[in-house]
N, C-alpha and C positions, 0 to 999 in steps of 0.2 A: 657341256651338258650331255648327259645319257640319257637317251628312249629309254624309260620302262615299259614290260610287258604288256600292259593291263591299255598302253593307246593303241596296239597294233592289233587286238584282233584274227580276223583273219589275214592279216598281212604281214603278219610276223616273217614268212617265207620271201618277204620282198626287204624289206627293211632289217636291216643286223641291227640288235638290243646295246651294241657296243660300240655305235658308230657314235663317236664325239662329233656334236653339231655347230659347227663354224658358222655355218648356215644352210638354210631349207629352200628348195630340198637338194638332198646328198650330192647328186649329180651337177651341180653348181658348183664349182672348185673355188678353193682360196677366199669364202667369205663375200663374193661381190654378189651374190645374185641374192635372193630368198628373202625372209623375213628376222631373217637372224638367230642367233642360241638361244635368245631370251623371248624365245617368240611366245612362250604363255604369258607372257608381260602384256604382251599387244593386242590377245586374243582375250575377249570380256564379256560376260553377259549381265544385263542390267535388267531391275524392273522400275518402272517410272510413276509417280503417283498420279499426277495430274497432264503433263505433258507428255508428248511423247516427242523423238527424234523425227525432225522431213528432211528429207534430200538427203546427198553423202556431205558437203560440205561444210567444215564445221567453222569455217571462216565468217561464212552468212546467215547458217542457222545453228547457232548455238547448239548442241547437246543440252537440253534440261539438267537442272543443277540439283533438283527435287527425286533423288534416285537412288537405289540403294545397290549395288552387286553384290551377284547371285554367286554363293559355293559350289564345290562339283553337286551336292546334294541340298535341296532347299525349297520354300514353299514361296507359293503367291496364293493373294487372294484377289476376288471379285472383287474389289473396291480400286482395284491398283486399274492401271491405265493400258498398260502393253508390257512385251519383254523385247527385246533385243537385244541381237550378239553384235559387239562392234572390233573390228578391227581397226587397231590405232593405228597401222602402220602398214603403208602401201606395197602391196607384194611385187615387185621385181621379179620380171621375166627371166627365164633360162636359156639362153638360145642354143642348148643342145637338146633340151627336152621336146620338143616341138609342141603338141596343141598342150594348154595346161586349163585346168580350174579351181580357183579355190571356191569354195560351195559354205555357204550356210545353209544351216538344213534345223528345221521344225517336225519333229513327228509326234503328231497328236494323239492323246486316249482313243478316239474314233477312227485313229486309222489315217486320218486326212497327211500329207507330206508337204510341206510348204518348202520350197528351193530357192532360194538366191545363186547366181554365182558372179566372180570375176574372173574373165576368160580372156586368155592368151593366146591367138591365132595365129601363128607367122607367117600361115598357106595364103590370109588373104589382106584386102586393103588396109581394112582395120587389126592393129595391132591389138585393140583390149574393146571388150565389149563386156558391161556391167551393168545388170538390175535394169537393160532395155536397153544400153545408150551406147554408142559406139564411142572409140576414141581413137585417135589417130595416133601415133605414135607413143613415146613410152616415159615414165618418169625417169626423171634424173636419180642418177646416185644422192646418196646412199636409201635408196627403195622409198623416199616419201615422193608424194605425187604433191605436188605443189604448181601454181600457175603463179608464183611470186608476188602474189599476195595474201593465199591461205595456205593453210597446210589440211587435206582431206583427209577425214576418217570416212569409212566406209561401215554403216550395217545394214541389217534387215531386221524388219521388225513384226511382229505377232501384237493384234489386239487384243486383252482382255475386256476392261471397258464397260464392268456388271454383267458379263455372260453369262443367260441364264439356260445356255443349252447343257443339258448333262453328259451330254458325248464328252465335253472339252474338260472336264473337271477328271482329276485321277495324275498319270505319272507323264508327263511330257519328256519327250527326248532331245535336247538341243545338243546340235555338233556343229562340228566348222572341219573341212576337209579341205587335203590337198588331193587333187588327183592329178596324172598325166600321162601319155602315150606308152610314157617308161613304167613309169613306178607303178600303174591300178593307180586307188583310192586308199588315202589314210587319215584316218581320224584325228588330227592335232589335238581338240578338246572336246570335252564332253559333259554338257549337264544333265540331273536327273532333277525335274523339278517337277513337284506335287503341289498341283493348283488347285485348291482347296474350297469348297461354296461356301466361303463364308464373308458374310457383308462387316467389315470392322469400321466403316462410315468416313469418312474427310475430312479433317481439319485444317483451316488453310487461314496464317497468322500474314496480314499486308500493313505494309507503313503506306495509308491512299497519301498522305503531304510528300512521300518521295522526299527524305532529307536527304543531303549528302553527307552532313554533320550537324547536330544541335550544342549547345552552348553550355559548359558545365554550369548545374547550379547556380542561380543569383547571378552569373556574370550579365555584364553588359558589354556592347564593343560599340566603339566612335560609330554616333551614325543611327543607333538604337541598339534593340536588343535583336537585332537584325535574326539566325534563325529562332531564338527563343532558347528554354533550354528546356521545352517539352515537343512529343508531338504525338500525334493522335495514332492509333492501336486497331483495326478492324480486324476481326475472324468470323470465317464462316463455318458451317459445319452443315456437310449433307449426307445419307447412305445410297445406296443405288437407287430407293425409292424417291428419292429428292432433298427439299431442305429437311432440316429435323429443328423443331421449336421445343423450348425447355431444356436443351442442353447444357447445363452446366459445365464451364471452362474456366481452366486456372491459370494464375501466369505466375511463372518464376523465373529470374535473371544472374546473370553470371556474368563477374568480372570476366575478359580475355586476357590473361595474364601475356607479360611484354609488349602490349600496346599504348600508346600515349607516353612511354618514356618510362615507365613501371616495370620493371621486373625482378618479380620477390616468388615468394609461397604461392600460390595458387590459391587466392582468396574463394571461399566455400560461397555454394549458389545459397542464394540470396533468397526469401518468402517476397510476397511483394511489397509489401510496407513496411519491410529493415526500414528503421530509421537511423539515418546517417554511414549508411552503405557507403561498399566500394561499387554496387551496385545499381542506386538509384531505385522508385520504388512507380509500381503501377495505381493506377485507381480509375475504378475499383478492384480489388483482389483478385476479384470472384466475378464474374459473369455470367448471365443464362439466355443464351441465343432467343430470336423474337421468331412468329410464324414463318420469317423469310430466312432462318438459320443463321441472322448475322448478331452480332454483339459489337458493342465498343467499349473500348476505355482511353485511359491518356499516360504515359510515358512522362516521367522527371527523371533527369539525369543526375547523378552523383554529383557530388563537390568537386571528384576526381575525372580525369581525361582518359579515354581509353575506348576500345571497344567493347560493348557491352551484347552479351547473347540473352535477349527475350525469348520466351517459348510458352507457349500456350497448349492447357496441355488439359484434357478430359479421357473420359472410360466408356468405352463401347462395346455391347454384347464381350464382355471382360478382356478387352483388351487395351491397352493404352494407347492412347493416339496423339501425336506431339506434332505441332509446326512450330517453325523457330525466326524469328530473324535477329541478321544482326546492326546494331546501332549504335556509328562514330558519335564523341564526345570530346570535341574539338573547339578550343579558339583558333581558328584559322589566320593562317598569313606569318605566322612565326618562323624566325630565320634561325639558325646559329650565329652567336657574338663571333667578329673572325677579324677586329683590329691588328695591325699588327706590329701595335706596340704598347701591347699590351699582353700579362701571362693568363691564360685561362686555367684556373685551377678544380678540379673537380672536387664538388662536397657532397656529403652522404653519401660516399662512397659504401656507406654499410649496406644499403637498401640497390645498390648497384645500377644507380643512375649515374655514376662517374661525367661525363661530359654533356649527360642528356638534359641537364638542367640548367645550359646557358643559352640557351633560346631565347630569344624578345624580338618586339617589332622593329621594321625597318626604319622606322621615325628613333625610336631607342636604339638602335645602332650608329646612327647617324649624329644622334647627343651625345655619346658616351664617345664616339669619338671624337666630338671637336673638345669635351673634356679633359680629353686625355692627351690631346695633341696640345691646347693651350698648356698642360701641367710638363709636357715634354721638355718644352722651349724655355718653361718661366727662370728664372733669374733664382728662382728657390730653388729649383731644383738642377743642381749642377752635378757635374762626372765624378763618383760614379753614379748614373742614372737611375733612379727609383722606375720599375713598373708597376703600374698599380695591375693587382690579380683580383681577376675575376672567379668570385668563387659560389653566388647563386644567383639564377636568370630562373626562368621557367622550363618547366619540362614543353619537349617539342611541339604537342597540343594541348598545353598550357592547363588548366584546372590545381587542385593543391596537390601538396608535396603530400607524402606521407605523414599519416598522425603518430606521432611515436616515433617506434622503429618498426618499417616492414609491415606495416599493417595493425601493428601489436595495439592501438589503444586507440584513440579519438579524444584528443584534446583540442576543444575547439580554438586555442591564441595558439596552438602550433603552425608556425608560418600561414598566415591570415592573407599575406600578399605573396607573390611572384607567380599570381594564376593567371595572368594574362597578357605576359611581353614586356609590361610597362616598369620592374624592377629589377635593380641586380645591386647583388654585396657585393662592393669592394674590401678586400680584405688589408687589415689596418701591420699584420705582426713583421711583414719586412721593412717596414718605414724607420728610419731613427727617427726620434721624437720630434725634431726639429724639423725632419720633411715629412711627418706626420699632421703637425701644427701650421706648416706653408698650406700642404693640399688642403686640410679642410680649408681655411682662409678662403683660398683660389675657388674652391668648388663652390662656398657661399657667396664670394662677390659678383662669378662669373651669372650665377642664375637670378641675382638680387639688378643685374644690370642688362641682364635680357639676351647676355649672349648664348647661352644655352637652356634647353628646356628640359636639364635632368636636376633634381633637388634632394640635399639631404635628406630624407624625412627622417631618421631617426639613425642614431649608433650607440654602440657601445665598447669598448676595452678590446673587440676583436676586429671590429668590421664597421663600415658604413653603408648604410640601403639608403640605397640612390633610386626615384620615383622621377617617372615621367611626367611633368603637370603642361595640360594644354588648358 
């Protein structure tokens, strides 16, 4: 990687524009010491909506996930929470450079200069001293500070938080420096960020039931309908002033394409009451928050398995304001079929589920193969050995197959069963007819006499669907 001009400033007389960087800074030979080539990788600034970043370590306290990053140039407003710049990756001492800093730095429209640094002292006890805290010694290669069981990121952070002072509103300067005894001071990165007085208000979309997964449509599982296959919807909405009552909020939903064992087109986001979606449908549509800013609704999930993205979405002083979440659509507990004497065959190979739809429970793994182990042994079936292939189970978290092809149509008798573990086709076209005519036999006397609990329920000229019955 090449320095361009436009980071050195005045330091351009310290730093050559043509020094290829192995790593930083220069005076660290051979790539061991510094932050690395890729070091604008590692250097970040973010604005956070609601939360803001505490402490350096992000093993204990998360980084908020509610955040957007910031370009060299770009704005915030009065409604956001803070900004901070964060370094993802722990800078590594030089031990020819002697005292060293890396510095984040705030300088406000008023003039005000907010300083962080992490500082490198070899003169004294402590080797690094950081944002107050001393530290004794020094991270391991390769440059992450780690006590082996997180891994530290390091920022500082600036409140916005509805500022209504005017000094702080206009063009902020955010940098992150290296400086050391050798080199002066250089600017690694630099934002120009224009914080703006304008209130564009909160919206905040929460699942209070905490699923970890609900239930496709209509299923049920041994046991009840254990998580359901809805669950309840809260959003708030407030501007700096407090809640805001009468706010109209909208919800709209979107398949997560390749999740639940799906992956086709990019099914199109969804209104809320699609009927018979890939997406599942909200209600009510439309919501209008109460004196306290909050609203409700309730969540039904598609026919189909998958992750689903909700977002709740209104207009404020003209702006659009969206919070999103996302919501698993899962029969839980489902395995991959993995007998092994038997051939697993992929079907609808068109829609590019190839293997992902021989999934069933472990009670159906456990039929299907004393099944198949009685039809190994039988007297009917002699060398050369028939395997019975396996050619549809359910997709991994289970719900229905495609209607059609790939999404194309919604025929409601298109595969009606193997949405929950409890079915699989065995396919009938390598059988000669004679060990065609043994298997079914075997597989009807074996379930009519209690020794297994997998059953014909229906075939035809291709295949047999074999059903779990408890």
């Amino acid at each position: 990687m090449i320095f361009s001009l436009n980071l050195f400033s005045d330091n351009i007389d310290i730093m050559s524009n043509n020094f290829s960087l192995r790593s930083y800074p220069p005076s660290c030979a051979g790539g061991l010491y510094g932050i690395g080539s890729d070091y604008e990788e590692k250097i970040k600034a973010y604005v956070f909506q609601f939360e803001c970043p505490y402490g350096h370590d992000d093993g204990l306290y998360p980084i908020p996930e509610e955040k957007r990053e910031l370009g060299a140039t770009d704005k915030v407003y009065r409604d956001e929470e803070c900004i901070a710049i964060l370094l993802e990756k722990f800078p590594c001492y030089c031990s020819e450079m002697g005292m060293e800093e890396w510095v984040f730095e705030f300088e406000e429209p008023d003039g005000q200069n907010t300083i962080g640094k992490i500082a490198h002292n070899p003169y004294i006890q402590y080797r690094w001293h950081y944002f107050g805290f001393n530290l004794t010694g020094g991270p391991p290669m390769p440059c992450f500070y780690s006590d082996l069981w997180h891994i530290y990121n390091f920022y500082q952070t600036r409140y916005i938080n509805c500022n209504k002072n005017e000094g702080k509103f206009g063009i902020w300067k955010l940098r992150f420096k290296y400086c050391s005894e050798v080199d002066g001071c250089v600017t690694l990165k630099e934002w120009n960020i224009t914080f703006e007085n304008i209130d564009r208000g909160r919206i905040k979309l929460t699942l209070p039931d905490e699923p970890e997964s609900i239930l496709p449509e209509g299923l049920e599982i041994e046991g009840g309908s254990a998580t359901g296959d809805t669950t309840r919807l809260n959003v708030h909405f407030e501007d700096c002033n407090g809640d805001v009552a009468n706010q109209t909020i909208n919800f709209r939903q979107k398949f997560i394409n390749g999740s639940g064992g799906h992956n086709h087109e990019d099914p199109a986001e969804c209104g809320p009451t699609s009927e018979n979606s890939t997406c599942g449908s909200v209600t009510p549509g439309t919501v209008t928050t109460d004196r306290e800013g909050n609203a409700a609704a309730t969540y039904t999930a598609p026919i189909y398995s998958g992750e689903i993205d909700v977002k709740a979405v209104t207009n404020y002083n003209n702006f659009e304001r969206k919070s999103n979440q996302r919501i698993k659509v899962q029969v839980p507990g489902l395995i991959p079929f993995s007998s092994l004497i038997a051939i697993n065959v992929p079907d609808n190979s068109n829609c590019v589920h190839g293997s992902q739809n021989l999934y069933v429970t472990p009670l159906m793994e456990e039929q299907l193969g004393y099944l198949i182990s009685y039809w190994f042994w039988d007297d009917e079936n002699p060398a050369p050995k028939i395997y019975p292939r396996m050619t549809a189970g359910s997709l991994p978290w289970g719900g229905k197959f495609d209607d059609g092809v790939c999404w194309s149509s919604h025929r409601a008798l298109n595969h009606q069963w193997h949405r929950q573990g409890k079915d699989m086709d065995i396919g009938k076209t390598n059988f000669t007819e004679d060990k065609r005519n043994a298997f079914d036999n075997l597989a009807r006397e074996l379930f009519n006499d209690g020794l297994v609990l997998v059953k014909i329920d229906h075939d035809n000229e291709w295949h047999w669907h074999f059903r779990l019955i408890r």
